[in-house]
C-alpha positions in Angstrom: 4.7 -10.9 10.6 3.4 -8.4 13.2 0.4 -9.5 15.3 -2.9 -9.7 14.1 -5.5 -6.0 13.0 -8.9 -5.4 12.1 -9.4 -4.0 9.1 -13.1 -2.9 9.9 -14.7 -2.2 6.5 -17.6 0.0 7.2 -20.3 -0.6 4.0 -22.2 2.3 3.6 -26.3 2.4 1.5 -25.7 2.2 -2.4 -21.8 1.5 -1.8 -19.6 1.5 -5.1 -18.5 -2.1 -5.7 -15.0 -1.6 -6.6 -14.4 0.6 -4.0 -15.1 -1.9 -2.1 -13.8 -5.1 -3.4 -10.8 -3.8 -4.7 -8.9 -2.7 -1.3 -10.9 -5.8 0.7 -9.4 -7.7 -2.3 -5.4 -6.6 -1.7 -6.4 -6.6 2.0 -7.2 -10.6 2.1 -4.3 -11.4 -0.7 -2.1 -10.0 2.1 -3.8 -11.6 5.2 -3.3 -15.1 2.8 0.4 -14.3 2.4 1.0 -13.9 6.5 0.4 -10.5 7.1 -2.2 -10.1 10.3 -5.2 -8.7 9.0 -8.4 -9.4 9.8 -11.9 -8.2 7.5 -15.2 -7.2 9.4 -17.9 -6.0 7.8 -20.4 -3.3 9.9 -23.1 -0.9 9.1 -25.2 1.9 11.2 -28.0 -0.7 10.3 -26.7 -3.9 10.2 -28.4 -6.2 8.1 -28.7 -6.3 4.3 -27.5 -2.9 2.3 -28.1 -2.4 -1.4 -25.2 -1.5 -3.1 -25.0 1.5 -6.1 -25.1 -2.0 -8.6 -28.1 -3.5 -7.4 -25.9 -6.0 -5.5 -27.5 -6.7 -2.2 -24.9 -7.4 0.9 -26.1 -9.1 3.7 -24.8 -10.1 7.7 -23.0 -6.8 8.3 -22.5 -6.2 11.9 -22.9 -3.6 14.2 -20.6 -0.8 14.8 -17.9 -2.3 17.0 -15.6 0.0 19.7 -12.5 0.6 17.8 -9.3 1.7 18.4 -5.1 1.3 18.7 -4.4 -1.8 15.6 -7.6 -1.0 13.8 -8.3 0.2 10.3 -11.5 1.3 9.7 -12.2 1.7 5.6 -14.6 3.4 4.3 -15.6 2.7 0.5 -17.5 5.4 -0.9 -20.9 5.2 -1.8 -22.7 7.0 -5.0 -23.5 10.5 -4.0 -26.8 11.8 -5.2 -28.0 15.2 -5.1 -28.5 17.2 -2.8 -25.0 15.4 -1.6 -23.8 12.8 1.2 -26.4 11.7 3.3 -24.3 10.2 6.1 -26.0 9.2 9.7 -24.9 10.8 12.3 -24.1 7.7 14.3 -21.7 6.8 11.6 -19.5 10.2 12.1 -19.8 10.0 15.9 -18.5 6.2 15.5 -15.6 6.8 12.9 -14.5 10.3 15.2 -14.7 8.5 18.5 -12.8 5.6 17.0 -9.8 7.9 15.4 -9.7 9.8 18.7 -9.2 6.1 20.6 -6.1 5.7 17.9 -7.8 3.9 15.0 -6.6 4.3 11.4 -9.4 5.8 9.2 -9.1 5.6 5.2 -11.7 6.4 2.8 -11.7 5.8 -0.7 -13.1 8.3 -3.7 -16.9 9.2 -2.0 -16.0 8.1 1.1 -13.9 10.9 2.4 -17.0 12.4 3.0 -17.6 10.6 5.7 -14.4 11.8 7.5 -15.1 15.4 6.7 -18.4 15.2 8.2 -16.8 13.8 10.9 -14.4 16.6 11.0 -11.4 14.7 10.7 -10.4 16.5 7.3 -10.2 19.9 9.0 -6.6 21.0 8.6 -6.0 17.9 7.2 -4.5 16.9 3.3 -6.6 14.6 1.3 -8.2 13.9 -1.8 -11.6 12.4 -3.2 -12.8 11.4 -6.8 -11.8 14.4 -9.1 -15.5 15.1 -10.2 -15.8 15.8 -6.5 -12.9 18.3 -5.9 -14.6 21.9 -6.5 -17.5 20.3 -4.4 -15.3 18.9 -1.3 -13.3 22.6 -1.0 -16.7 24.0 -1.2 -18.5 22.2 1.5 -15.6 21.8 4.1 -13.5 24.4 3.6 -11.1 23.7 6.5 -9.8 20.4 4.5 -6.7 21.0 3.0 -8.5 19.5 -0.9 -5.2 18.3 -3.4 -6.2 17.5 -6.3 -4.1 14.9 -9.2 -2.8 12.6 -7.0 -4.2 9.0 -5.9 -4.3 9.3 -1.9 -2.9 11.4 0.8 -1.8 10.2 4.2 -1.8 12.7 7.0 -1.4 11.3 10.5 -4.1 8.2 11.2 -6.5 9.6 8.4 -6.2 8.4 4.5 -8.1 9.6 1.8 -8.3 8.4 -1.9 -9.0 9.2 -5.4 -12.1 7.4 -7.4 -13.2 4.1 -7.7 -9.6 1.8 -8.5 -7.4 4.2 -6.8 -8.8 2.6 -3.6 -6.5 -0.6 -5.1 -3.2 2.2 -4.4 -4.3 3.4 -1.0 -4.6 -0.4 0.2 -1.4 -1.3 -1.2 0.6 1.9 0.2 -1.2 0.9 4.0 -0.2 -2.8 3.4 3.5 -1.0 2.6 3.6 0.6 5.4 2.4 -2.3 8.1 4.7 -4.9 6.2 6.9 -3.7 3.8 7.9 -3.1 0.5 8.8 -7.2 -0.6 5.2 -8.3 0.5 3.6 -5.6 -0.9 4.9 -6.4 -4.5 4.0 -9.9 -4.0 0.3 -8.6 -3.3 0.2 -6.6 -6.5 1.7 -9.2 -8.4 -0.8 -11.7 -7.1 -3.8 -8.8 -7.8 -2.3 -8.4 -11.5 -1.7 -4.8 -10.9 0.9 -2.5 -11.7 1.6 -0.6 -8.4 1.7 3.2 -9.0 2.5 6.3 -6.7 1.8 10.0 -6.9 4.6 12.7 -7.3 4.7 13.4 -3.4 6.2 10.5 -2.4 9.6 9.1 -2.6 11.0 7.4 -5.4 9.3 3.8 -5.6 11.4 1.5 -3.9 13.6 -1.5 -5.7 11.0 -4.1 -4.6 7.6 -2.1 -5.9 9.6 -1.3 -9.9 10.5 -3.5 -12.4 7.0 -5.2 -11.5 5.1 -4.5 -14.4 4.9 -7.1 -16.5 3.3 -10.6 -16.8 6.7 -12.9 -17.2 6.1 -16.2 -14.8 9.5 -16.7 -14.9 11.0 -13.2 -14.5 8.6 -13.0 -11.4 10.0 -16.1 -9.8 13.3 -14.9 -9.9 12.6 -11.5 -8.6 10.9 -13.1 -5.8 13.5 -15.8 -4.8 15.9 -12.4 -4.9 14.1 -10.4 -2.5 13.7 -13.2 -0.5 17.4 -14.4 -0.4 19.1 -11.4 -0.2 21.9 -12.6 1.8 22.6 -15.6 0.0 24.7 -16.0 -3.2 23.1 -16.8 -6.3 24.4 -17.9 -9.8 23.2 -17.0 -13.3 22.4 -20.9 -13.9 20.6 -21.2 -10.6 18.4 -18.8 -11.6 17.7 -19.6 -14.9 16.8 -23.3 -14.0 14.2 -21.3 -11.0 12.5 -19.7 -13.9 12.7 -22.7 -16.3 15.3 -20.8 -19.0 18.9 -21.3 -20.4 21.5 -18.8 -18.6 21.2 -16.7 -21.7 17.5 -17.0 -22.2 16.6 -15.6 -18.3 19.1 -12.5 -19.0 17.5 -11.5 -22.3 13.5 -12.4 -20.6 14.5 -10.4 -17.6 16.3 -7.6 -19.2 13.2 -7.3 -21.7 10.6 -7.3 -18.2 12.6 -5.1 -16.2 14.9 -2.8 -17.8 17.8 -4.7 -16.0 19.7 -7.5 -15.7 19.5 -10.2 -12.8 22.6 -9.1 -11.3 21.8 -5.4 -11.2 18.0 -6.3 -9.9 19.6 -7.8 -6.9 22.1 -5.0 -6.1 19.7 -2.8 -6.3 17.5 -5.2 -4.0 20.2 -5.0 -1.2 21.4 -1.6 -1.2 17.5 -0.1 -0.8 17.7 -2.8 2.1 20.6 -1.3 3.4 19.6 2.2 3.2 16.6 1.0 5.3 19.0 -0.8 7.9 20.7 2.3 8.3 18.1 4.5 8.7 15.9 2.5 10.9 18.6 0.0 13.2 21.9 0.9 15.2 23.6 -1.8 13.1 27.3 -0.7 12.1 27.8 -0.8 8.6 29.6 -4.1 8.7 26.7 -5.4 9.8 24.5 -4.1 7.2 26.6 -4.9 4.4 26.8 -8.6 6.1 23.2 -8.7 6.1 22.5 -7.7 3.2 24.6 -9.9 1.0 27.9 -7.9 0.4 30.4 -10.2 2.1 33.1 -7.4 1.4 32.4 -4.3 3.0 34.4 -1.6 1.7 33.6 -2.9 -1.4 29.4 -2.2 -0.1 30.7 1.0 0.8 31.9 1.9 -2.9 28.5 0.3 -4.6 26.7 2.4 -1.7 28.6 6.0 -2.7 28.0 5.4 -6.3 24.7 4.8 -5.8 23.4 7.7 -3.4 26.0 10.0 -3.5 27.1 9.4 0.2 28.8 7.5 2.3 26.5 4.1 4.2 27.5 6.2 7.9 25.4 9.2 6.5 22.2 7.2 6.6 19.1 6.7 4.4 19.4 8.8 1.1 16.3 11.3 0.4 
C-alpha cells in the first residue's frame, strides 16, 4: 500500500452525525485493511462541539498546517436560517491548505464551507438537493449540478446529503487504492457501492457486489486476489463451503454470472488498466493477468471492447 495520509476531519458546531461517521466509518475500514490513512479530528475551537443530535464530541484539536498527502473532510453541519455561519479562520485554514496541495471534500452542508472559501468558484460540485436553488443563489460562480451523488474537480470534492458522504469516501478510497480494496470496504460497510451517470461504467471489482451471500463473497474475493493463478470449479466451491453445482447456482443467483465469467471479466478490466497505465507489452499483460495464451487474451480482449489490447484502455 502507498505510504501513510491524514485524513483531517474538520468537525464543525451542530455537525450532522452521519455525515460524519459514515465517511470516517469507510475511512478506518480502509486504514484496517492496509491502506495508509490516518483520522484527526480539529475544530476552529478545539474542545467539546455539540453536534445537530445532541451528541457532544470532545478532544478535537487545533487546526493543523496541511498540505501535499492530506484530506481534509468536511461533514456538513445543520444550516439554520439566515444560512451557514462559518468562521472565518475555518475558510482561511481550508483555502490556505488547498493552495499548499491538500485534498478538500465536503459532504451535503459542508460544501459550504469551500464556497465561502472560494474554492467552488468555477468549480463543479454538488450539495444536499434541498440546498441546490440556495447554493446557485449565494455563489453564483460555482458551477451547482444537481442529481448526482458527488463531483470531483481537481483537489476539491463535493457531495450530496447525509449517506451520499458514504459514496464520496468510497470513490476517494478508489482512487488512492483501487478498485479490489474498495469493494472489500463496501462489503465490510454492508453497502451497495453506487455511481452517478458521469462516470465510467463501474468497474468488474465494484459490480456484482450487491448482495449478502458469505460464500459468493469469499470466492469473489480469493478471485480478485489471485488473478494470475488457475482456479478450478471444485476449489472454489470447497472456499465457499458448497458442492461444484451448488456455488454455480449461489453465485449465478448473487451476481448475474457464473464463476468463470466473474473472473474473466476480473482480468481483462485488469488488463485494460495495465495497458493504459504501464509500458508492459501485451504479452506481459496477458501473463500477468492470468491468460497464459496470449493471442487467445487478445481474442477475449477484442470481443470484449471492440479493440485490439495495443489500442489501450477502452472508454
Amino acid at each position: 500500500m502507498s505510504s501513510e495520509h491524514r485524513v483531517i476531519v474538520l468537525v464543525l458546531p451542530d455537525v450532522n452525525l452521519l455525515d460524519l461517521g459514515g465517511p470516517v466509518q469507510a475511512f478506518d475500514t480502509a486504514a484496517q485493511r492496509g491502506a495508509g490513512y490516518r483520522l484527526e479530528f480539529v475544530a476552529a475551537d478545539p474542545g467539546e462541539i455539540t453536534s445537530a443530535q445532541g451528541l457532544r464530541l470532545a478532544g478535537l484539536g487545533p487546526l493543523p498546517a496541511a498540505g501535499p498527502g492530506d484530506l481534509i473532510l468536511i461533514p456538513g453541519p445543520r444550516l439554520r436560517p439566515p444560512g451557514p455561519r462559518i468562521p472565518a479562520a475555518v475558510t482561511t485554514w481550508v483555502r490556505d491548505a488547498v493552495r499548499a496541495g491538500a485534498r478538500a471534500a465536503s459532504v451535503c452542508t459542508g460544501a459550504a464551507v469551500l464556497a465561502e472559501a472560494g474554492l467552488l468558484d468555477g468549480r463543479r460540485c454538488t450539495t444536499h438537493w434541498s440546498l441546490i436553488d440556495l447554493m446557485r443563489e449565494r455563489y453564483p460562480a460555482a458551477r451547482v449540478r444537481e442529481a448526482v451523488l458527488y463531483v470531483h474537480d481537481g483537489p476539491v470534492s463535493t457531495s450530496a446529503g447525509i449517506a451520499a458522504g458514504i459514496d464520496l469516501a468510497l470513490s476517494l478510497i478508489e482512487r488512492d487504492h483501487g478498485p479490489s480494496l474498495t469493494a472489500a470496504v463496501a462489503r465490510d460497510l454492508v453497502v451497495y457501492l453506487r455511481r452517478d451517470g458521469s462516470q465510467r461504467q463501474i468497474s468488474p471489482f465494484l459490480d456484482h457486489r450487491g448482495h449478502l451471500h458469505p460464500g459468493v463473497h469469499r470466492v469473489q474475493d480469493h478471485l480478485a486476489q489471485h488473478l494470475d493463478a488457475p482456479h478450478t470449479l471444485g476449489d472454489l466451491a470447497r472456499m465457499a463451503n458448497l458442492s461444484p453445482r451448488g456455488l454455480s447456482r449461489a453465485f449465478t443467483t448473487a451476481t448475474g454470472c457464473t464463476p468463470l465469467e466473474y473472473q474473466q471479466r476480473l482480468r481483462l478490466d485488469l488488463a485494460a488498466n495495465l495497458l493504459a497505465e504501464t509500458t508492459l507489452t501485451v504479452e506481459a499483460v496477458a501473463a500477468r493477468c492470468g491468460f497464459r495464451d496470449a493471442r487467445h487474451f487478445r481474442r477475449l480482449y477484442g470481443t470484449r471492447y471492440g479493440k485490439s489490447p495495443s489500442a489501450g484502455r477502452p472508454t
